[in-house]
PDB file as gemmi writes it, atoms N, CA and C in Angstrom:
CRYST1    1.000    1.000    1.000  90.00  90.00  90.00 P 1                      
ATOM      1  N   UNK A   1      90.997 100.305 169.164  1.00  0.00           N  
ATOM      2  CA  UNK A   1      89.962  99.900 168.234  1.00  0.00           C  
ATOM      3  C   UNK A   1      89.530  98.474 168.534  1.00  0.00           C  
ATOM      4  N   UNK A   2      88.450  98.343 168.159  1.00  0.00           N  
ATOM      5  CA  UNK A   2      87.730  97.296 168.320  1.00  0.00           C  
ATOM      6  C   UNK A   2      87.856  96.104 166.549  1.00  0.00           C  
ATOM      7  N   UNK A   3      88.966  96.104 165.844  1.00  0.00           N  
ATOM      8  CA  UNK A   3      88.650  95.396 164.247  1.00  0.00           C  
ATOM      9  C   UNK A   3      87.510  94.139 164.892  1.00  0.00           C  
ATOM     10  N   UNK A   4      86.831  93.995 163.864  1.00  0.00           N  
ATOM     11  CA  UNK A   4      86.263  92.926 163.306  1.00  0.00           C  
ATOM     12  C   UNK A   4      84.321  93.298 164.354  1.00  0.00           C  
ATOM     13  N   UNK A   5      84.379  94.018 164.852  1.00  0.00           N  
ATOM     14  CA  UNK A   5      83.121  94.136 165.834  1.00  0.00           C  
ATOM     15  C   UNK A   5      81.839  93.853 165.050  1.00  0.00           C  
ATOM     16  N   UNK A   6      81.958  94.850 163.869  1.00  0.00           N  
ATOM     17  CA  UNK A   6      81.027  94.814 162.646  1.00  0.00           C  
ATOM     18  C   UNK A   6      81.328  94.531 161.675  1.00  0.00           C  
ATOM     19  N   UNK A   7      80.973  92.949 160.921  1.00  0.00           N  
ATOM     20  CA  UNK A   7      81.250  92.919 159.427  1.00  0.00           C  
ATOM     21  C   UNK A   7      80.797  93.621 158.505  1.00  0.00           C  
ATOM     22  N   UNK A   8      81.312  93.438 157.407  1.00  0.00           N  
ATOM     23  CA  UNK A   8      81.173  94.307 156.072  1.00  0.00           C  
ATOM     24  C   UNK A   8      79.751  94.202 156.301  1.00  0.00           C  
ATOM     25  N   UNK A   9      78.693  92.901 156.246  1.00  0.00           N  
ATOM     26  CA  UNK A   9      77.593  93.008 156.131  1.00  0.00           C  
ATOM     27  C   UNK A   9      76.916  93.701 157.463  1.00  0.00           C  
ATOM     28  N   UNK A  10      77.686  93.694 157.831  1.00  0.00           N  
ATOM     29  CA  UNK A  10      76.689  94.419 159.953  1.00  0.00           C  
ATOM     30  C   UNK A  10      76.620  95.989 159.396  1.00  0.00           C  
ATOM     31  N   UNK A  11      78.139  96.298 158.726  1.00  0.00           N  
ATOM     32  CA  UNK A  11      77.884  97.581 158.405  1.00  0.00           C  
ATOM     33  C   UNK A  11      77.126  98.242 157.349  1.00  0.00           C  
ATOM     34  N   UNK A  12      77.006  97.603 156.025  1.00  0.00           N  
ATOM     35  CA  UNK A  12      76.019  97.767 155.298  1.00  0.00           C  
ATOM     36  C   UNK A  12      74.570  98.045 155.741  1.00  0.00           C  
ATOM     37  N   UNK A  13      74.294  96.783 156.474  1.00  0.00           N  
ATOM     38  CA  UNK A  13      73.041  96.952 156.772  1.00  0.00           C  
ATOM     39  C   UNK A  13      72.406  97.691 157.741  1.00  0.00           C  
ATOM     40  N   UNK A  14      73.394  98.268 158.596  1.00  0.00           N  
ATOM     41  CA  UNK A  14      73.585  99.517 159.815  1.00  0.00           C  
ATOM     42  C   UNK A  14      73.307 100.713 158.982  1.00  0.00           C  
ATOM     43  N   UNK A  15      73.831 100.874 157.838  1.00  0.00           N  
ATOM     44  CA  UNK A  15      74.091 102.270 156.996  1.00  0.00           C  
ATOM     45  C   UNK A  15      72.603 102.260 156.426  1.00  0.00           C  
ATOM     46  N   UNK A  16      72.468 100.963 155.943  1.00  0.00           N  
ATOM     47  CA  UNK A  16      70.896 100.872 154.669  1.00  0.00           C  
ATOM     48  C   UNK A  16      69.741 101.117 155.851  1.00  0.00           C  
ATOM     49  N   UNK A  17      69.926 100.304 156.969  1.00  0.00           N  
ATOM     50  CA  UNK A  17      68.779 100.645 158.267  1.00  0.00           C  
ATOM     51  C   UNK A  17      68.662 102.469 158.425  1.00  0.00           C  
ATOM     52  N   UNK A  18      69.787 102.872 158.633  1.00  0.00           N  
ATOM     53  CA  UNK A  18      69.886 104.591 158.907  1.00  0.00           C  
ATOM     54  C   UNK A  18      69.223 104.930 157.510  1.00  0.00           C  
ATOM     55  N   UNK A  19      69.583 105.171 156.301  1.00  0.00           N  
ATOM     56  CA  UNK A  19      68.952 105.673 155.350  1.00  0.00           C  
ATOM     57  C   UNK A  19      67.838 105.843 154.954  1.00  0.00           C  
ATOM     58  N   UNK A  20      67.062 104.210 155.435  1.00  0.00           N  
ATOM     59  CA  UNK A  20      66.000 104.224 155.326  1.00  0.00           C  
ATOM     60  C   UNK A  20      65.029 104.973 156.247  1.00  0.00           C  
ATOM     61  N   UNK A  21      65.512 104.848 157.368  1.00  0.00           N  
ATOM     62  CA  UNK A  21      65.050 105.558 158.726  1.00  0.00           C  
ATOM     63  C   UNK A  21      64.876 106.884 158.324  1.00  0.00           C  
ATOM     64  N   UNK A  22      66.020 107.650 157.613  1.00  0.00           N  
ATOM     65  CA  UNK A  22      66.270 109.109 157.316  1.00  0.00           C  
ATOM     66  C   UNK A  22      65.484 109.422 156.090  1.00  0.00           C  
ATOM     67  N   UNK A  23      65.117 108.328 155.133  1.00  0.00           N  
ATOM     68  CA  UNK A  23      64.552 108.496 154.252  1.00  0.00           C  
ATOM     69  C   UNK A  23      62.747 108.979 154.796  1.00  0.00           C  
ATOM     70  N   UNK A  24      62.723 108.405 156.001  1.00  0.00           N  
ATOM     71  CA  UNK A  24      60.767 109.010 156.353  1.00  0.00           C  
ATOM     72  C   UNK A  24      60.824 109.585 157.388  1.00  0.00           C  
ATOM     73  N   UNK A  25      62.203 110.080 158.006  1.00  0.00           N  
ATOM     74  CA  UNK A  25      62.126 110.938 159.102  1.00  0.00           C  
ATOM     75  C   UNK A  25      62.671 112.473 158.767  1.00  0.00           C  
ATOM     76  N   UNK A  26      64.118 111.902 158.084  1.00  0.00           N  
ATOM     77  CA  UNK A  26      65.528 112.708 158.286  1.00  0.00           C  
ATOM     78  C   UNK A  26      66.402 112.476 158.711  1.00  0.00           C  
ATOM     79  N   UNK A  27      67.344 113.426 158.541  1.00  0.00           N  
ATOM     80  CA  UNK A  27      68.624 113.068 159.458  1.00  0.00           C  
ATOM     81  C   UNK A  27      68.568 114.459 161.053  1.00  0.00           C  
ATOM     82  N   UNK A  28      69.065 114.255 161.543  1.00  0.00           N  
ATOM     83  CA  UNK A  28      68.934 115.402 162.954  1.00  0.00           C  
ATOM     84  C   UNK A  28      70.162 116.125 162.154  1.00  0.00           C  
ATOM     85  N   UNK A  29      70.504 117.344 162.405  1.00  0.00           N  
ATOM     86  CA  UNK A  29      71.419 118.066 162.498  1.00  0.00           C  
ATOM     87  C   UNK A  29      71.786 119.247 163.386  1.00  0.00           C  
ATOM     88  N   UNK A  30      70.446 119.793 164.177  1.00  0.00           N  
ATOM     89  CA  UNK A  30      70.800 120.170 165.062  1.00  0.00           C  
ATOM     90  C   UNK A  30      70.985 120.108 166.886  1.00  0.00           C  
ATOM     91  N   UNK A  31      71.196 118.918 166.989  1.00  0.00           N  
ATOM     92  CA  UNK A  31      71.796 118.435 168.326  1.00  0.00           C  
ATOM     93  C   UNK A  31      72.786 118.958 168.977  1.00  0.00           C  
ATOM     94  N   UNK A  32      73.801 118.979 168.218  1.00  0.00           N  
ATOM     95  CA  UNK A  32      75.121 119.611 169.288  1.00  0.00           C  
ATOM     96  C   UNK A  32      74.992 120.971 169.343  1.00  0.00           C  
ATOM     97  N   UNK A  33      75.395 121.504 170.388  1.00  0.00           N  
ATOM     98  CA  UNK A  33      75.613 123.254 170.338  1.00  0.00           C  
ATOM     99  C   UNK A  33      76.830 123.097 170.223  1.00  0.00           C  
ATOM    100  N   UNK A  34      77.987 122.471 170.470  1.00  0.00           N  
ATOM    101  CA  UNK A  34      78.999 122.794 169.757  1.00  0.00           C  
ATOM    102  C   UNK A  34      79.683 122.298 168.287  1.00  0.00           C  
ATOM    103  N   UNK A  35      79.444 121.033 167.907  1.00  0.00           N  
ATOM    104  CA  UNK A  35      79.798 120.635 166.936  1.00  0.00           C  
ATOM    105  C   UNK A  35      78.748 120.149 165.863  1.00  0.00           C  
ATOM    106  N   UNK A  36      78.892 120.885 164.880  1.00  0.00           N  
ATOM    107  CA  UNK A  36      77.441 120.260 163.817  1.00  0.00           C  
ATOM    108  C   UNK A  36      78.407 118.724 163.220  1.00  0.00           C  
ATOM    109  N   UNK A  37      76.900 117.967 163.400  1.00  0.00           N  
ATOM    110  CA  UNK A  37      77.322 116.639 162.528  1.00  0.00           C  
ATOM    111  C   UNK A  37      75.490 116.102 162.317  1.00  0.00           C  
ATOM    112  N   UNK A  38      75.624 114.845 161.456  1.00  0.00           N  
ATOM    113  CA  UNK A  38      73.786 114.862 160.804  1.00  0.00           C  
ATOM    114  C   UNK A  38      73.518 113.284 161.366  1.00  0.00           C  
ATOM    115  N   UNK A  39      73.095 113.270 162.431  1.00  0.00           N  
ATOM    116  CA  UNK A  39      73.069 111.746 162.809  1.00  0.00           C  
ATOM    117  C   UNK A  39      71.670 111.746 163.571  1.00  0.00           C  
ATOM    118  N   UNK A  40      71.197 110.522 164.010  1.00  0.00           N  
ATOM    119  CA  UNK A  40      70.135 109.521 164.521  1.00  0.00           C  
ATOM    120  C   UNK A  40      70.397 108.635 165.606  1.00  0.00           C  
ATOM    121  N   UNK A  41      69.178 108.746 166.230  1.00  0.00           N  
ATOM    122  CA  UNK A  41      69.701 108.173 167.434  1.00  0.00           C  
ATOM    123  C   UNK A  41      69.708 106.552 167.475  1.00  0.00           C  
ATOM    124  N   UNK A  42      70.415 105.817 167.507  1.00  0.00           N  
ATOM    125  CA  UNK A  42      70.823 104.444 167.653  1.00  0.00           C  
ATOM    126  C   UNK A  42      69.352 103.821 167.297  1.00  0.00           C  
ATOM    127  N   UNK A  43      68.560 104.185 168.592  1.00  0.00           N  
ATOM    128  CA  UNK A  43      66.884 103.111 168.400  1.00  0.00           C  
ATOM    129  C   UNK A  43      65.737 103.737 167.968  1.00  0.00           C  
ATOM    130  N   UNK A  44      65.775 104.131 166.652  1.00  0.00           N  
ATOM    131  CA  UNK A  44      65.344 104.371 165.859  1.00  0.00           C  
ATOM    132  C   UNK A  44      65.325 103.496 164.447  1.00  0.00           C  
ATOM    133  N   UNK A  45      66.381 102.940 164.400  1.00  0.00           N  
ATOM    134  CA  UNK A  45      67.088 101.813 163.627  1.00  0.00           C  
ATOM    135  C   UNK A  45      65.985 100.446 163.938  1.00  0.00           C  
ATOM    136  N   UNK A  46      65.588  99.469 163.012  1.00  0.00           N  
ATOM    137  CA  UNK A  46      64.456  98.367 163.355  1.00  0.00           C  
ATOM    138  C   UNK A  46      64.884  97.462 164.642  1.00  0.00           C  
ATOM    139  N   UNK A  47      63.745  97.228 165.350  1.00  0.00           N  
ATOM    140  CA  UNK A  47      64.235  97.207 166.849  1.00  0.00           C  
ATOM    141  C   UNK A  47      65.482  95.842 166.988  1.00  0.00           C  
ATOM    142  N   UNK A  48      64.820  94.592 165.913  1.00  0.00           N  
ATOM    143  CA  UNK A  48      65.747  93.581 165.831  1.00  0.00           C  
ATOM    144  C   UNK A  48      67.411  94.056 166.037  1.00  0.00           C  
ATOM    145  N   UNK A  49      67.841  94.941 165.198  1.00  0.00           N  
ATOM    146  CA  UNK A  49      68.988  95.383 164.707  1.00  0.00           C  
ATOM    147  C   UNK A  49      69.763  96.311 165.494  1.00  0.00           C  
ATOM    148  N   UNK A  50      68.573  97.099 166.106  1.00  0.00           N  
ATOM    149  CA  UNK A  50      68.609  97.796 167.443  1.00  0.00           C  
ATOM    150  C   UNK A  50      69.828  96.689 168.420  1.00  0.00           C  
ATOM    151  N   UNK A  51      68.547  96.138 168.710  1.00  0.00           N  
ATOM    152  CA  UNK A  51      68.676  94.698 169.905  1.00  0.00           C  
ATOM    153  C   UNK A  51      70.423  94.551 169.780  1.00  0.00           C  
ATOM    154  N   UNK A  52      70.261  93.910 168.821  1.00  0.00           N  
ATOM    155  CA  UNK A  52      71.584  93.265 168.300  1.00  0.00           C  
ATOM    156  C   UNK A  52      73.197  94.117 168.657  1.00  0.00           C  
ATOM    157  N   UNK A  53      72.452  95.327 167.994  1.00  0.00           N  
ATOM    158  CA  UNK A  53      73.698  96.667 168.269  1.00  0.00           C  
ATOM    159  C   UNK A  53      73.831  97.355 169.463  1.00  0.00           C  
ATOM    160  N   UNK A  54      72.738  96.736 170.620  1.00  0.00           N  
ATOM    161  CA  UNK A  54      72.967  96.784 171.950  1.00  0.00           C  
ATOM    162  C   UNK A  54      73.748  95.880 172.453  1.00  0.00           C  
ATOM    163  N   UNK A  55      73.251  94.898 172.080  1.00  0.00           N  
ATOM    164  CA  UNK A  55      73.955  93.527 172.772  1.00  0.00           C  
ATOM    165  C   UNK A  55      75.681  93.907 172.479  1.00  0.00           C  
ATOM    166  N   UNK A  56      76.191  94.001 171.476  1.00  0.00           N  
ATOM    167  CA  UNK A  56      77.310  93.835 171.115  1.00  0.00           C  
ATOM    168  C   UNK A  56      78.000  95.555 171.704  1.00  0.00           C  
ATOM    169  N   UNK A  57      77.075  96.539 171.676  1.00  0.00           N  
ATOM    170  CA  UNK A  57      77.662  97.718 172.952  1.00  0.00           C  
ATOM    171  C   UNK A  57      77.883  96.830 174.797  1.00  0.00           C  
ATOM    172  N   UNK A  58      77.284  96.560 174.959  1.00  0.00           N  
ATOM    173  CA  UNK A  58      77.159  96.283 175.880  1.00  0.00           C  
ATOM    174  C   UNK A  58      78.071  94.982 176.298  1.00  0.00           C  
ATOM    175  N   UNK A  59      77.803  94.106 175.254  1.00  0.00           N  
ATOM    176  CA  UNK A  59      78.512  92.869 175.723  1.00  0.00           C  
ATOM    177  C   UNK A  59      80.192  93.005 175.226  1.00  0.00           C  
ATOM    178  N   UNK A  60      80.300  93.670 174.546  1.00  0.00           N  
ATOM    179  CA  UNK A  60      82.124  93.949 173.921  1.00  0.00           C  
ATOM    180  C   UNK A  60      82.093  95.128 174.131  1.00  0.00           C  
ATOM    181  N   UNK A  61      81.629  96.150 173.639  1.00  0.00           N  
ATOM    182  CA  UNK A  61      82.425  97.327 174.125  1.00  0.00           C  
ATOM    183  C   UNK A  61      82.575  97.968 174.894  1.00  0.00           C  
ATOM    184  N   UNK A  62      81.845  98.102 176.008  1.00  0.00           N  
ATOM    185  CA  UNK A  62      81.804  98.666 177.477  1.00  0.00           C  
ATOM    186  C   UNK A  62      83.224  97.740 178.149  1.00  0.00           C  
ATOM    187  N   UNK A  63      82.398  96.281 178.228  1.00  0.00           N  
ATOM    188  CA  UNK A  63      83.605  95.668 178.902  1.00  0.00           C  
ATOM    189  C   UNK A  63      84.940  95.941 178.776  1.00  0.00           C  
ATOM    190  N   UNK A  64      85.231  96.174 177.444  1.00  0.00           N  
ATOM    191  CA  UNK A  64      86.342  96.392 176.705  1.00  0.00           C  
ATOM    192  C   UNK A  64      86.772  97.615 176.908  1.00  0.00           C  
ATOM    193  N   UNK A  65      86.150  98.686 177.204  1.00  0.00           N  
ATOM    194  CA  UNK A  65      86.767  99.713 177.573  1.00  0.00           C  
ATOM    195  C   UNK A  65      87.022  99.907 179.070  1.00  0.00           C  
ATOM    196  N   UNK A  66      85.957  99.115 179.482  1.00  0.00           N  
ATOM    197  CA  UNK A  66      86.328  99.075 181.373  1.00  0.00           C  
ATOM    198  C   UNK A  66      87.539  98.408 181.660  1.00  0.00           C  
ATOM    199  N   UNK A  67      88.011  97.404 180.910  1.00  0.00           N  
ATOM    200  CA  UNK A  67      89.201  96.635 181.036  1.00  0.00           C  
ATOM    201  C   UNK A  67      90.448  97.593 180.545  1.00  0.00           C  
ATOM    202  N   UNK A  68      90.509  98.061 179.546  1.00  0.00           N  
ATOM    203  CA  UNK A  68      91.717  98.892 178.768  1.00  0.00           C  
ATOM    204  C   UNK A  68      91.811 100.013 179.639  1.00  0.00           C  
ATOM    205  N   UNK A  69      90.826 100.895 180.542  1.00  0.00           N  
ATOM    206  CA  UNK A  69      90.974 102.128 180.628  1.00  0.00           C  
ATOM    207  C   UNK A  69      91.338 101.990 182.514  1.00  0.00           C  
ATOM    208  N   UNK A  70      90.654 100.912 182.845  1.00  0.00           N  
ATOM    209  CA  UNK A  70      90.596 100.298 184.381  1.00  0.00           C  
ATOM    210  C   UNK A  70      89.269 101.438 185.071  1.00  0.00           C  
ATOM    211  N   UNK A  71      88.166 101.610 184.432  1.00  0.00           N  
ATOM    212  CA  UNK A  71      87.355 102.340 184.741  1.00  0.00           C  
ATOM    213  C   UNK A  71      86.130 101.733 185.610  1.00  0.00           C  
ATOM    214  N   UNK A  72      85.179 102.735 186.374  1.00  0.00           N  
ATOM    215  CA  UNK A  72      84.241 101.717 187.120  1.00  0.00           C  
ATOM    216  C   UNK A  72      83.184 101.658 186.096  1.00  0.00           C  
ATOM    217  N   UNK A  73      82.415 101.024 186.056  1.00  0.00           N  
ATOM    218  CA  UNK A  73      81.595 100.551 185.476  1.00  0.00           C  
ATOM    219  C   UNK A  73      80.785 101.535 184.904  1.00  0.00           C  
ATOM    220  N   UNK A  74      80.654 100.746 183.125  1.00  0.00           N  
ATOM    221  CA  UNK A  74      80.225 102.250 182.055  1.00  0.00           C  
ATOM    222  C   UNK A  74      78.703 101.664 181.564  1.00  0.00           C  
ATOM    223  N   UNK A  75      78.087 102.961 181.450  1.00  0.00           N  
ATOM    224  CA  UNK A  75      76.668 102.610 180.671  1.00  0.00           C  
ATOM    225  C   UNK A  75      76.690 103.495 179.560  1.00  0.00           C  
ATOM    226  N   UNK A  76      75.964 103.119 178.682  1.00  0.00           N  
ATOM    227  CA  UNK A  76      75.617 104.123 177.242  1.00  0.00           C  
ATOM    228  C   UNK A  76      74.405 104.976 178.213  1.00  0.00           C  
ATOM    229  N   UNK A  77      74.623 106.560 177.659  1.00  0.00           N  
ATOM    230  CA  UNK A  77      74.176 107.326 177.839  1.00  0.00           C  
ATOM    231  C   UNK A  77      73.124 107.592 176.345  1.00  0.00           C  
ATOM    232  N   UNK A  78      73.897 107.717 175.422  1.00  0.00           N  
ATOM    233  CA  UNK A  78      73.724 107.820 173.962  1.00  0.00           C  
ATOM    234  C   UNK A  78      74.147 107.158 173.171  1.00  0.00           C  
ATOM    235  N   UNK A  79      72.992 106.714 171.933  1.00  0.00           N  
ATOM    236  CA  UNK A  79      74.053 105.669 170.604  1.00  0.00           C  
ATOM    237  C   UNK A  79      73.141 106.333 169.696  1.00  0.00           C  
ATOM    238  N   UNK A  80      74.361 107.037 168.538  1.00  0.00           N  
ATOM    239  CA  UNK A  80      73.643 107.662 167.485  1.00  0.00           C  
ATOM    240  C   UNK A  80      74.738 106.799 166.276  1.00  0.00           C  
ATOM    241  N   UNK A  81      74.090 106.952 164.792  1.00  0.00           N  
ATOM    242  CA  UNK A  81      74.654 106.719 163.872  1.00  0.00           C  
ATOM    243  C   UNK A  81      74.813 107.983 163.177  1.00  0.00           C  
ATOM    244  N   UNK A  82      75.920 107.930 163.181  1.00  0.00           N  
ATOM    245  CA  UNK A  82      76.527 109.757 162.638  1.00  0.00           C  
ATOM    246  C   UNK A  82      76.898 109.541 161.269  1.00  0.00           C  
ATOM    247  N   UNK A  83      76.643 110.250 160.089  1.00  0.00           N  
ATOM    248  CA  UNK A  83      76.676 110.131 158.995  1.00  0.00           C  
ATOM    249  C   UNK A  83      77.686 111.767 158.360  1.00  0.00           C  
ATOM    250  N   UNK A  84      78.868 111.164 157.799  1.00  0.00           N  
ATOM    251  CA  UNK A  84      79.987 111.559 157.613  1.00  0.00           C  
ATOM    252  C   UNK A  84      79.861 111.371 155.856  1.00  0.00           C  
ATOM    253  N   UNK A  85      80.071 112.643 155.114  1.00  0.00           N  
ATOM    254  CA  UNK A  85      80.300 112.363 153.434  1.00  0.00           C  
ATOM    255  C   UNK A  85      81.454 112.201 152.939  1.00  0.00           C  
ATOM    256  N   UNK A  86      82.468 112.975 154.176  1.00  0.00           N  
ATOM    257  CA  UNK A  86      83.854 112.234 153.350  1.00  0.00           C  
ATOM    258  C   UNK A  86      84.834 111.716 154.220  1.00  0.00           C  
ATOM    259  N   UNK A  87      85.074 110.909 153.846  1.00  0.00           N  
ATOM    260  CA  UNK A  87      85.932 109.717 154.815  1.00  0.00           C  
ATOM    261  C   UNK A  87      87.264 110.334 155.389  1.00  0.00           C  
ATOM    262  N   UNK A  88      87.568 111.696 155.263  1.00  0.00           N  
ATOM    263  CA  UNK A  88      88.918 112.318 155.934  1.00  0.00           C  
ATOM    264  C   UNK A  88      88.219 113.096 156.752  1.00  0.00           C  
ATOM    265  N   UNK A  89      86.891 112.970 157.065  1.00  0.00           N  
ATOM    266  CA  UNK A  89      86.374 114.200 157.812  1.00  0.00           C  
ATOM    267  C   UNK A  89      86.924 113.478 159.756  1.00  0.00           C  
ATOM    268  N   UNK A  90      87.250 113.852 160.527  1.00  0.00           N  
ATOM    269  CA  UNK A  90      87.486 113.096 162.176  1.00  0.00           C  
ATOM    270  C   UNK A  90      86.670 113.090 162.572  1.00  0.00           C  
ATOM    271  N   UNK A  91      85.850 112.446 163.481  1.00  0.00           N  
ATOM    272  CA  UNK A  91      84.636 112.209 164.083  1.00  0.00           C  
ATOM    273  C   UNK A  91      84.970 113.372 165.507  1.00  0.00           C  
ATOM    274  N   UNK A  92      84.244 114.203 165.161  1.00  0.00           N  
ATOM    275  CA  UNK A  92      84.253 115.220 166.309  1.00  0.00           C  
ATOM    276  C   UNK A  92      83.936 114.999 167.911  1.00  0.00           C  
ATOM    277  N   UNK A  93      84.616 115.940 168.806  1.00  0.00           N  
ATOM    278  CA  UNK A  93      84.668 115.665 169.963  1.00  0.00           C  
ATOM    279  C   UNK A  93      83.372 116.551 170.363  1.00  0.00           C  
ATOM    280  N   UNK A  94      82.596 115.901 171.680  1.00  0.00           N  
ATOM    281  CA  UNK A  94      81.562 117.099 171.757  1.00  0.00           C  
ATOM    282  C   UNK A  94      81.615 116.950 173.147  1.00  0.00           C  
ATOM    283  N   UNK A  95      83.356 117.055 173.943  1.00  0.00           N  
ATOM    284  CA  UNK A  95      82.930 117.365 175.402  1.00  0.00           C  
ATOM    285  C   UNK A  95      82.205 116.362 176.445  1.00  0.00           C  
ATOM    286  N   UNK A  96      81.928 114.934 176.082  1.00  0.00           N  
ATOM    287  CA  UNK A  96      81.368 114.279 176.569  1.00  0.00           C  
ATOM    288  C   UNK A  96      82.571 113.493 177.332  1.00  0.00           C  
ATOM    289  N   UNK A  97      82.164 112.263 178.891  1.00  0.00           N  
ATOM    290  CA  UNK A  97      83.188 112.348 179.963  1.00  0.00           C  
ATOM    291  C   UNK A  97      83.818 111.169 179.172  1.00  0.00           C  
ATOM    292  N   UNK A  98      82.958 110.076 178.278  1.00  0.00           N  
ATOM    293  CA  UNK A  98      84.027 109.394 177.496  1.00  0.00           C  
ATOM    294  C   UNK A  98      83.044 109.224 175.795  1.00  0.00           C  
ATOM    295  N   UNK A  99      83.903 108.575 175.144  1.00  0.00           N  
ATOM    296  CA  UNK A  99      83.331 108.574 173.693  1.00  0.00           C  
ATOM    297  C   UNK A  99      83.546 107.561 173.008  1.00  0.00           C  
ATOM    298  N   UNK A 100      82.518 106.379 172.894  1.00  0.00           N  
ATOM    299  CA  UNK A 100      83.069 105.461 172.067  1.00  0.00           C  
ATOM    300  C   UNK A 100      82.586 105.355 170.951  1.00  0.00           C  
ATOM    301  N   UNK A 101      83.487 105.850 170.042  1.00  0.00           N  
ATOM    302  CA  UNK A 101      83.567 105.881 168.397  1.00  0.00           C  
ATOM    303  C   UNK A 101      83.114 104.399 167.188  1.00  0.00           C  
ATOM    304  N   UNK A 102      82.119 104.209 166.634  1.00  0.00           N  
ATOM    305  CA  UNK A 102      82.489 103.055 165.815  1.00  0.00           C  
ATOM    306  C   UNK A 102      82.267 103.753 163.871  1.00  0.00           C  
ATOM    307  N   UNK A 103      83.130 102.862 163.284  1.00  0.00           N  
ATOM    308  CA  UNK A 103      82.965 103.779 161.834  1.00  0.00           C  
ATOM    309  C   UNK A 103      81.828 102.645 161.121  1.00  0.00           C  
ATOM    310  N   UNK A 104      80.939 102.755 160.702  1.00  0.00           N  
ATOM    311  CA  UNK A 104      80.327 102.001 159.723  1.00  0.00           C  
ATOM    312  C   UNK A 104      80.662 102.704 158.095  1.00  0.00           C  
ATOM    313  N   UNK A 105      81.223 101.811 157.553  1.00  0.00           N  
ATOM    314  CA  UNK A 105      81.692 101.625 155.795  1.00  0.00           C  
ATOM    315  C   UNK A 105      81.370 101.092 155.233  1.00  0.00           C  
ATOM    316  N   UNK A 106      80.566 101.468 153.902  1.00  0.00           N  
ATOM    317  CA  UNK A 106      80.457 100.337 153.235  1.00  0.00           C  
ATOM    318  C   UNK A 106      82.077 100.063 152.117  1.00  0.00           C  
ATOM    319  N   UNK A 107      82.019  98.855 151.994  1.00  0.00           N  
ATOM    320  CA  UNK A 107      83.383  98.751 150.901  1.00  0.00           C  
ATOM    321  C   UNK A 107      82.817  99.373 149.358  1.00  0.00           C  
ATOM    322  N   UNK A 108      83.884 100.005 149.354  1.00  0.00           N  
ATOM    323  CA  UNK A 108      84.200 101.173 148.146  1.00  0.00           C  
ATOM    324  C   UNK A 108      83.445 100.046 146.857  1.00  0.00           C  
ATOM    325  N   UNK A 109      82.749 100.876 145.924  1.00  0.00           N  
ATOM    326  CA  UNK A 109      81.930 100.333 144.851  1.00  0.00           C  
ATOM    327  C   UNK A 109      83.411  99.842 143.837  1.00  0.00           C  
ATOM    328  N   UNK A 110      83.534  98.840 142.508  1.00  0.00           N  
ATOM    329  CA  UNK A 110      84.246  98.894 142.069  1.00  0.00           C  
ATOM    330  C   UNK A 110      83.994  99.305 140.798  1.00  0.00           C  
ATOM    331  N   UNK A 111      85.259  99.705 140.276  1.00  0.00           N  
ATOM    332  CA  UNK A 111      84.781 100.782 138.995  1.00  0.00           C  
ATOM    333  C   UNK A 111      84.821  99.531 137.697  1.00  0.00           C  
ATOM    334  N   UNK A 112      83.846  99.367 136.604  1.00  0.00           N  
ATOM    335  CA  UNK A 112      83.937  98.476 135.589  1.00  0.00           C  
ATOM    336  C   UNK A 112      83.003  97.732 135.695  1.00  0.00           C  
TER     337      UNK A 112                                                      
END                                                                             
């Protein structure tokens, strides 16, 4: 894992960017032939934020996996924001040659 990549606020506003996006598009749901899940593709998201969530694929997490795994050199093929309703659900495998996972959360509302 990557802790700290996205703050509370990176992720909020990752989640509120997707919603809104989904709010005048949708969400996709049928992409995978093997695994259903309801997500969007990364740059679709406002391009600023886009930008940003490239930079930080690219500049930390590729490297970071080329270093941990001792792999030759990785490019994003795909960046979707996958939207999950309950937090025990596993982020499904769909057969791809590698997979890098990130969770966006918002922190739990408080009750009172």
């Amino acid at each position: 894992t990557l802790d700290g990549l996205l703050s509370d606020d990176g992720c909020r506003s990752l989640i509120a960017a997707a919603e809104g996006v989904a709010a005048r598009r949708g969400w996709l749901s049928s992409r995978h032939r093997y695994h259903s899940t309801v997500d969007m593709p990364l740059h679709v998201v406002p391009r600023a934020q886009y930008a940003a969530l490239r930079s930080l694929l690219d500049g930390t997490v590729l490297p970071t996996m080329r270093r941990r795994y001792a792999t030759a050199p990785l490019r994003i093929r795909e960046a979707f924001v996958v939207k999950y309703e309950a937090a025990a659900v596993p982020p499904p495998a769909d057969g791809a040659h590698a997979d890098a996972q990130g969770t966006a959360a918002a922190a739990p509302r408080q009750a009172g």
